[in-house]
C-alpha positions as CSV (number, residue, x, y, z in Angstrom):
1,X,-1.6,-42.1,88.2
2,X,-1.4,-44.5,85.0
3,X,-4.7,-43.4,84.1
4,X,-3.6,-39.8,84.4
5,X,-0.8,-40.5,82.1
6,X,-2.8,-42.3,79.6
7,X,-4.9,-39.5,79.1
8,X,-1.7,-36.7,78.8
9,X,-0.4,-39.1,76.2
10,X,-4.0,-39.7,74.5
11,X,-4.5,-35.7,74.6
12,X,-0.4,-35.2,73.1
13,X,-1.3,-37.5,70.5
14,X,-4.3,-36.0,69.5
15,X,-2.7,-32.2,69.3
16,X,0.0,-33.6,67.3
17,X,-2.8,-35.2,64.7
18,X,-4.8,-31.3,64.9
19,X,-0.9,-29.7,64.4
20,X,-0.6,-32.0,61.2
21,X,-3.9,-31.4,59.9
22,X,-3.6,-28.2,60.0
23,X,-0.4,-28.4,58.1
24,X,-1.4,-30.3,55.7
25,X,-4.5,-28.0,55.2
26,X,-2.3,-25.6,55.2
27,X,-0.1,-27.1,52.6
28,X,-3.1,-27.5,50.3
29,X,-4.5,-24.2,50.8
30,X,-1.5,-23.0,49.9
31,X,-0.8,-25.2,47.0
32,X,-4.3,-24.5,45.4
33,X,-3.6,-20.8,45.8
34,X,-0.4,-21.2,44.3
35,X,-1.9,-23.2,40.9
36,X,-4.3,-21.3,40.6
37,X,-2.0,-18.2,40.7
38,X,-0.2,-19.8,37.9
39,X,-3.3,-20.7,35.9
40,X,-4.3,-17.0,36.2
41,X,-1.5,-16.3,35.1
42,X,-1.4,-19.2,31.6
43,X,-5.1,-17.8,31.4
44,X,-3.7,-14.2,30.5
45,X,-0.6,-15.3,29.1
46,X,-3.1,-16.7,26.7
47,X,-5.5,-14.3,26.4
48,X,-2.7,-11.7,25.6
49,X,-1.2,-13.7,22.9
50,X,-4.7,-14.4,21.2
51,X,-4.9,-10.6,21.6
52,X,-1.6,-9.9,19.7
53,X,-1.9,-12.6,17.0
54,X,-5.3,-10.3,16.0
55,X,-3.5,-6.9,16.3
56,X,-1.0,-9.2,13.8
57,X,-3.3,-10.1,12.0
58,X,-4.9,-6.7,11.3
59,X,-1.5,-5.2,11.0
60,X,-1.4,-7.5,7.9
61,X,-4.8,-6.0,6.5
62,X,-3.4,-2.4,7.7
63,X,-0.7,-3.1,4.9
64,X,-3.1,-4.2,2.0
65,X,-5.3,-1.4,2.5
66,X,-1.8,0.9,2.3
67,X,-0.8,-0.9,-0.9
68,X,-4.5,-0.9,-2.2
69,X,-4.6,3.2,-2.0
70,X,-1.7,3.0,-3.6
71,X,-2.5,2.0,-6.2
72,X,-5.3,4.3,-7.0
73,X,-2.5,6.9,-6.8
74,X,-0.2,5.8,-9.9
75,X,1.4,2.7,-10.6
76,X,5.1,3.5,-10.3
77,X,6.3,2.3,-7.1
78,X,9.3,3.1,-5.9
79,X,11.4,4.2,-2.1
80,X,10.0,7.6,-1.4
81,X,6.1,6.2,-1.2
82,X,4.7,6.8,2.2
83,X,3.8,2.6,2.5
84,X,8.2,2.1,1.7
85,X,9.1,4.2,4.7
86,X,9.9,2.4,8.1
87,X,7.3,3.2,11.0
88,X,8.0,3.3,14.4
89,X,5.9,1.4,16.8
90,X,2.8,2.4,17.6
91,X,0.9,2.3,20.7
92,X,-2.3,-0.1,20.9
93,X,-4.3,-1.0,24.5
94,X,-1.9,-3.0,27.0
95,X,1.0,-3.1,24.1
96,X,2.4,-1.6,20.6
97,X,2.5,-2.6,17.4
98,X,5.7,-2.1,14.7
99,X,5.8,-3.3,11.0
100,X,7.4,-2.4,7.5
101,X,6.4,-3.1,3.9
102,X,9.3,-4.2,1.8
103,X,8.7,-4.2,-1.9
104,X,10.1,-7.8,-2.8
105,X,9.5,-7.5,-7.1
106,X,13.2,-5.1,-7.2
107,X,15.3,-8.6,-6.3
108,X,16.0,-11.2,-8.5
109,X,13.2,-14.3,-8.6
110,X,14.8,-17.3,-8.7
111,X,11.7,-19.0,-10.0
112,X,12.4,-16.9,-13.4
113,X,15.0,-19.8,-13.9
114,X,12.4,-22.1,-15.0
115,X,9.4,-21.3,-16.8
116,X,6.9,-24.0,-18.0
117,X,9.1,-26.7,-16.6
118,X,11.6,-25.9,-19.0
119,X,14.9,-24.0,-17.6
120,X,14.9,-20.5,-19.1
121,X,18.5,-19.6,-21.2
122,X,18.1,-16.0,-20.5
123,X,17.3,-16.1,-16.7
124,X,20.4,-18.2,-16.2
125,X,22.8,-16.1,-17.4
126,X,21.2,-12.7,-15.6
127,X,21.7,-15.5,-12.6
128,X,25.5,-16.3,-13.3
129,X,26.4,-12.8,-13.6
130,X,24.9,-12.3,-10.0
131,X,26.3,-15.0,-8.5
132,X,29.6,-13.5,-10.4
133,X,29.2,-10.5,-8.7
134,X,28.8,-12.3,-5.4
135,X,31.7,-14.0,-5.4
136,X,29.8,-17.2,-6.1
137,X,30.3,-20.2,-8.1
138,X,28.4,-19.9,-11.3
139,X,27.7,-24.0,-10.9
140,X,25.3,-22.9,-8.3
141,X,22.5,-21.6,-11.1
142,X,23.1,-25.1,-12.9
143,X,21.9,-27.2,-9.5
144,X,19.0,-25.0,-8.5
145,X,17.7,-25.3,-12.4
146,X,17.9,-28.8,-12.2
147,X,16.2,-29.1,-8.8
148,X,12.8,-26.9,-10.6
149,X,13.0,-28.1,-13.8
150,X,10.7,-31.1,-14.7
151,X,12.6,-33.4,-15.9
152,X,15.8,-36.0,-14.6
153,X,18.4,-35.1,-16.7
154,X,21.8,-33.6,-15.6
155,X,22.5,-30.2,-16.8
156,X,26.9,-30.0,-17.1
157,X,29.1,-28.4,-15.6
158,X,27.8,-28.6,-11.6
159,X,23.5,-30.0,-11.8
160,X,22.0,-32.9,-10.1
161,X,19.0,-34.9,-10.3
162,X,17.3,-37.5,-8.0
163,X,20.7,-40.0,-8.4
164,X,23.0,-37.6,-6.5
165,X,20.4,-36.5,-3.9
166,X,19.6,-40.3,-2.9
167,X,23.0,-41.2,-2.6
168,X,23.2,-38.6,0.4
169,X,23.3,-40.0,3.9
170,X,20.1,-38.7,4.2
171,X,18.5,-39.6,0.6
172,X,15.8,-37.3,-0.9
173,X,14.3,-36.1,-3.8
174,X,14.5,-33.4,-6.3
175,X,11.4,-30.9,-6.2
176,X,10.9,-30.4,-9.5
177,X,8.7,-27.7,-9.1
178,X,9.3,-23.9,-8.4
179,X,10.7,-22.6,-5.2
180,X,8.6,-22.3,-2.1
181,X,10.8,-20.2,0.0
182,X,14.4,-19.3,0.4
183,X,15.2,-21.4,2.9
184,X,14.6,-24.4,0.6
185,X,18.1,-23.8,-0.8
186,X,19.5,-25.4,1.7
187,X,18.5,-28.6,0.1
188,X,20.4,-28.5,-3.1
189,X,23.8,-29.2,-4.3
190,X,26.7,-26.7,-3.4
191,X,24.1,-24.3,-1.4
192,X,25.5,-23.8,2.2
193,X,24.8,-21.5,4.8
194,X,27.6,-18.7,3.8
195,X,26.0,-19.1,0.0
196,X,22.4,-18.4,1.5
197,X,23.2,-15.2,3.6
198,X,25.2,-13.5,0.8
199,X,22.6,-14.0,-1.6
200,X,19.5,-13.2,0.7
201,X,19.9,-9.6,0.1
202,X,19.4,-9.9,-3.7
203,X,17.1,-12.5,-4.4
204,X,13.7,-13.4,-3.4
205,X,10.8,-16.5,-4.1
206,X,8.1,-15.5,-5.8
207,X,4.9,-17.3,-7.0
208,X,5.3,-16.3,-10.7
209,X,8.2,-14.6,-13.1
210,X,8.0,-11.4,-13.2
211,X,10.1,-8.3,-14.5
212,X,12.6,-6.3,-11.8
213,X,11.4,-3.2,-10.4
214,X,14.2,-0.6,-11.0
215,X,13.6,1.1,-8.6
216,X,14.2,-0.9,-5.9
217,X,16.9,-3.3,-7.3
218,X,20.0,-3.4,-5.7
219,X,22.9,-2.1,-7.6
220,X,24.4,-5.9,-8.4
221,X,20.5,-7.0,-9.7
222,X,21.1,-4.2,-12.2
223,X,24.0,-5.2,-13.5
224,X,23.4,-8.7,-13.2
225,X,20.4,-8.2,-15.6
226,X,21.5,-6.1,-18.0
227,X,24.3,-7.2,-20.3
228,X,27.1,-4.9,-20.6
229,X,26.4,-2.5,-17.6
230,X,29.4,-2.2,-15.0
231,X,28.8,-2.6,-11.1
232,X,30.1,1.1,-11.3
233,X,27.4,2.3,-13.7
234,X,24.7,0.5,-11.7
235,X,25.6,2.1,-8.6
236,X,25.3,5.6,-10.1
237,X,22.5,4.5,-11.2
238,X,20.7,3.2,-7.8
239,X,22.3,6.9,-6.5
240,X,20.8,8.9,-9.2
241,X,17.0,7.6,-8.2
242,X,17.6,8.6,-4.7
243,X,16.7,11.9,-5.5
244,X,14.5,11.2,-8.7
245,X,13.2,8.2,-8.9
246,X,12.2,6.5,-12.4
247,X,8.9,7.3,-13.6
248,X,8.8,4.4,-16.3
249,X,10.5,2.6,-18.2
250,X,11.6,5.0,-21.1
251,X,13.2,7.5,-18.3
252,X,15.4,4.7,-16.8
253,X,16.6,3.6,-20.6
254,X,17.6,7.6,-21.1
255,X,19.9,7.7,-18.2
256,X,21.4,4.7,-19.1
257,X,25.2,5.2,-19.5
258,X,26.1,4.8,-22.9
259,X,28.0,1.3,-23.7
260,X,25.8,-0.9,-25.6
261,X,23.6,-1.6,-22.4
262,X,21.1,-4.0,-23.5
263,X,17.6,-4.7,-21.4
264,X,14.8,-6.7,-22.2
265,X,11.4,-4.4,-21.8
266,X,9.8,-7.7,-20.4
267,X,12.6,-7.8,-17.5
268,X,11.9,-4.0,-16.1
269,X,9.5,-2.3,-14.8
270,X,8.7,1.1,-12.5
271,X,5.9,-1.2,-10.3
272,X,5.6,-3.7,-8.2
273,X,2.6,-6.9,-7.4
274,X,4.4,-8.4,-4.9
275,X,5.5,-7.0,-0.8
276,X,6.7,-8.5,2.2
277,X,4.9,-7.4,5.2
278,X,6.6,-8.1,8.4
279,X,5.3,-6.8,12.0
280,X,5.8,-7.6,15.7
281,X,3.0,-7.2,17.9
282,X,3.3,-6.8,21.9
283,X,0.2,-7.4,24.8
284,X,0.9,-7.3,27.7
285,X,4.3,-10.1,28.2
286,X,3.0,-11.5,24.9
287,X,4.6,-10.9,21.6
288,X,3.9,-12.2,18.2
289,X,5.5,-11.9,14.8
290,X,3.8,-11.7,11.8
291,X,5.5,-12.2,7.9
292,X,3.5,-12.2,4.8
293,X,3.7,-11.9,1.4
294,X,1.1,-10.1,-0.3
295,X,0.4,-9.7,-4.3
296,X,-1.4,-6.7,-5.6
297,X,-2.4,-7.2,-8.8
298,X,-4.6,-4.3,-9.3
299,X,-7.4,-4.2,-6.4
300,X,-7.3,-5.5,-2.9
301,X,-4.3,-7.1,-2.6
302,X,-3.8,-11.0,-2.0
303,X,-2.4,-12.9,0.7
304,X,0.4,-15.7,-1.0
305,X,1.1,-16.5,2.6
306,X,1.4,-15.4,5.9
307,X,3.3,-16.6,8.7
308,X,2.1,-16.0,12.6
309,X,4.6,-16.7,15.4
């Protein structure tokens, strides 16, 4: 009887060890299964972003081949060329792909403030009058000439040079050196978020001073850098090209309203060297988005930077 018992209990025990076994084998299977599900998964998440950063990437060289015929066709640039126009997205294996071409040389270049090192008189005021215009305060073109310039003295009314910025709770230093993108604004005196966003629309960064393509420059960059033309007359103007765009320089000067309107031929031009490319590429759940800033300057054009997310 007791020996009987002892081997039900032994034989209980032992089903209960196969049962847990078997669980835990079970368990594991199941576990592996579901990693390896999920590493699938990273694997092609992977493989489909490596997929779109390329289609980005070639998007990018798309764009310079656009600009590069276009070139070869005539060199006044302006909203009706094909490359200017908005496309839709376009289908590509497993995904699409979307991107514009924005010419960038019709804004105002806020490295035309300094030139040399040395803050340029001219650019400054073409500055003020925009920032006029904008609702701005005028002290604004004062502290972003002082952060570029090279030296450490304080331009009045409204600069500042390395002995405001290191008495900041977080101290820094001025730049001294051109712009490298917008968002470096943020960094200098009197430049807040609201002052950003108003002026994003009518300036840009670029590499090297450069004249304003008229025919892409808002209405306020017109009348900011001529002297003596009206916000009115400048709109008129940005309507007129609409419908006939200028072919060079001399047409734009003949339908200039009469008023003693005065314009550098070194600050306008019908062309443009410099474009913003931006695109947005989708593979499978994957998406990437590619910026760039490309400089044609003749041939092939040149990649200033590029920026893949």
């Amino acid at each position: 009887m007791d020996i009987r018992m002892k081997s039900t209990g032994q034989s209980g025990v032992a089903l209960v060890l196969v049962m847990l076994i078997v669980a835990l084998a079970t368990t594991l299977a199941a576990f592996m299964v579901t990693r390896q599900n999920l590493w699938l998964r990273q694997i092609e998440s992977q493989f489909d972003r490596a997929q779109a950063r390329r289609v980005g990437v070639a998007a990018i060289d798309w764009a310079r081949a656009v600009l590069a015929d276009d070139i070869r066709a005539g060199n006044t640039d302006h909203e009706g060329e094909m490359w200017a126009m908005r496309l839709p997205a376009m289908p590509v294996e497993s995904g699409e792909v979307a991107g514009t071409i924005e010419d960038r040389q019709g804004l105002f270049n806020l490295n035309n403030l300094v030139r040399n090192g040395a803050v340029s008189t001219p650019d400054m005021a073409q500055f003020r009058r925009l920032l006029e215009m904008l609702g701005l305060p005028g002290d604004l073109a004062t502290a972003l000439a002082d952060w570029m310039d090279a030296d450490s003295e304080t331009q009045y009314p409204g600069g500042a040079e390395d002995l405001y910025y290191l008495a900041q709770a977080r101290p820094y230093r001025t730049a001294n050196r051109p712009l490298t993108e917008l968002g470096e604004l943020a960094l200098v005196k009197g430049f807040d978020s609201r002052s950003v966003e108003s002026l994003r629309s009518y300036v840009t960064v670029l590499p090297v001073p450069g004249p304003i393509n008229v025919n892409f420059a808002p209405a306020e960059v017109l009348a900011a850098v001529a002297q003596n033309m009206t916000l009115a007359d400048a709109r008129l103007l940005v309507q007129q090209r609409g419908g006939r765009p200028f072919k060079d320089v001399a047409d734009f000067r003949q339908r200039l309203p009469h008023g003693g309107i005065e314009m550098a031929d070194g600050n306008i031009s019908v062309s443009s060297q410099f474009f913003l490319v931006t695109g947005r590429a989708s593979i499978g759940g994957a998406q990437v988005y590619t910026q760039a800033l490309l400089q044609r300057s003749g041939g092939w054009p040149a990649v200033v930077w590029q920026n893949i997310q």
